[in-house]
C-alpha positions in Angstrom: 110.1 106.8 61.7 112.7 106.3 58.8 113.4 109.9 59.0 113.9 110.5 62.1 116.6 108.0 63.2 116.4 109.5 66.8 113.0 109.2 67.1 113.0 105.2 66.2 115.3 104.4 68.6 113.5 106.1 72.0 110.3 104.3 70.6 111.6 100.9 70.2 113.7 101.8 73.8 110.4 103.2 75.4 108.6 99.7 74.1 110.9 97.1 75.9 111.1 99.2 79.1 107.7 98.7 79.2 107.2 94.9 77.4 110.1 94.7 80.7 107.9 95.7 82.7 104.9 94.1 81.7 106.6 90.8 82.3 107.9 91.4 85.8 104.4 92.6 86.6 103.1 89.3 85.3 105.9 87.6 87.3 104.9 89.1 90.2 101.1 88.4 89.9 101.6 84.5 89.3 103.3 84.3 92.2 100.9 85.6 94.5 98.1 85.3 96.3 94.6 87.4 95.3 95.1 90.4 97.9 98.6 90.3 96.5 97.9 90.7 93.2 95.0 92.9 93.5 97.6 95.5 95.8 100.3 95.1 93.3 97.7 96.5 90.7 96.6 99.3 92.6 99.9 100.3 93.4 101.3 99.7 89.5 98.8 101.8 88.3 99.1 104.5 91.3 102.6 104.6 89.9 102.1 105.2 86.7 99.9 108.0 87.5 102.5 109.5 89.6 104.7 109.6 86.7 102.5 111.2 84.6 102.1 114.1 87.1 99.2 113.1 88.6 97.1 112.2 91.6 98.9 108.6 93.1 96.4 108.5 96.0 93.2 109.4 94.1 91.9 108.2 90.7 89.2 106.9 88.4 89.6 103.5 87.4 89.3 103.1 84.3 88.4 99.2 84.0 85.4 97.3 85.2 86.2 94.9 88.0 85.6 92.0 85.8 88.3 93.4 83.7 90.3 93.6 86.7 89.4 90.0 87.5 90.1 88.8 84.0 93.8 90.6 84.1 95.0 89.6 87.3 93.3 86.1 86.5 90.9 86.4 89.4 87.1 86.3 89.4 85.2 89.3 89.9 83.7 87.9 93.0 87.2 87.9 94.5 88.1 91.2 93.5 84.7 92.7 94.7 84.8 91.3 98.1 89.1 92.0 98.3 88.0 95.6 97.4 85.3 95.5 100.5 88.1 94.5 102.2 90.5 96.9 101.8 87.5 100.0 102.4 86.5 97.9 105.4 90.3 98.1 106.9 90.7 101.5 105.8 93.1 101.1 103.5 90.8 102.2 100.6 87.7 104.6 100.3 85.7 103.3 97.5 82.9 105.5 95.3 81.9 103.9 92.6 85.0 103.9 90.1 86.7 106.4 92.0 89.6 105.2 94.7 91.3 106.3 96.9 94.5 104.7 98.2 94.8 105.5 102.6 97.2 104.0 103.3 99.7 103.0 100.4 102.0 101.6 102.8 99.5 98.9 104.2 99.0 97.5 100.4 102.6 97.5 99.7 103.1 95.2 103.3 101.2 92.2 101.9 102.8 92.7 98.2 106.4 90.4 97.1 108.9 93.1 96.5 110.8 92.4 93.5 
């Protein structure tokens, strides 16, 4: 990184936008409730997907729901039956570890905007 000057500086940039982001995400999450914070997730990570070029309605998650549970500070019972939830309203179809988001706009209703 010490030779390329240019280099350094988009990495250090591309770090804090995302250490920025990671802490407005937090934010957000501790000021919610569990179907909150569980549709903010599914819709950060749809997001970041869509950046990437891919799929922002369909994809594999990649963490376990207790993983899930243990990052949004939830239990995995909660997520579990907020995920039966969501495939029971239609919002979600659910197959395993694969998702796929119906209707985005429903999630993003019971979300804080920031």
């Amino acid at each position: 990184m010490e030779a390329l000057p240019g280099f350094r500086r988009e990495m250090l940039r591309l770090l804090a936008r995302s250490l920025e982001h990671a802490q407005c995400l937090r934010a957000d999450l501790s000021a919610s409730d569990a179907r909150a914070r569980l549709a903010r997730f599914l819709l950060d990570l749809s997001h970041r997907l869509e950046q990437r070029g891919l799929s922002a309605t369909q994809f594999r998650l990649s963490m376990r729901r207790t993983d899930i549970a243990r990052h949004l500070g939830l239990t995995l019972e909660t997520v579990s039956r907020l995920l039966g939830s969501l495939k029971r309203e239609g919002s979600v179809e659910l197959h395993a570890r694969h998702i796929k988001l119906l209707m985005p706009a429903a999630l993003e209703s019971g979300v804080v905007k920031r």
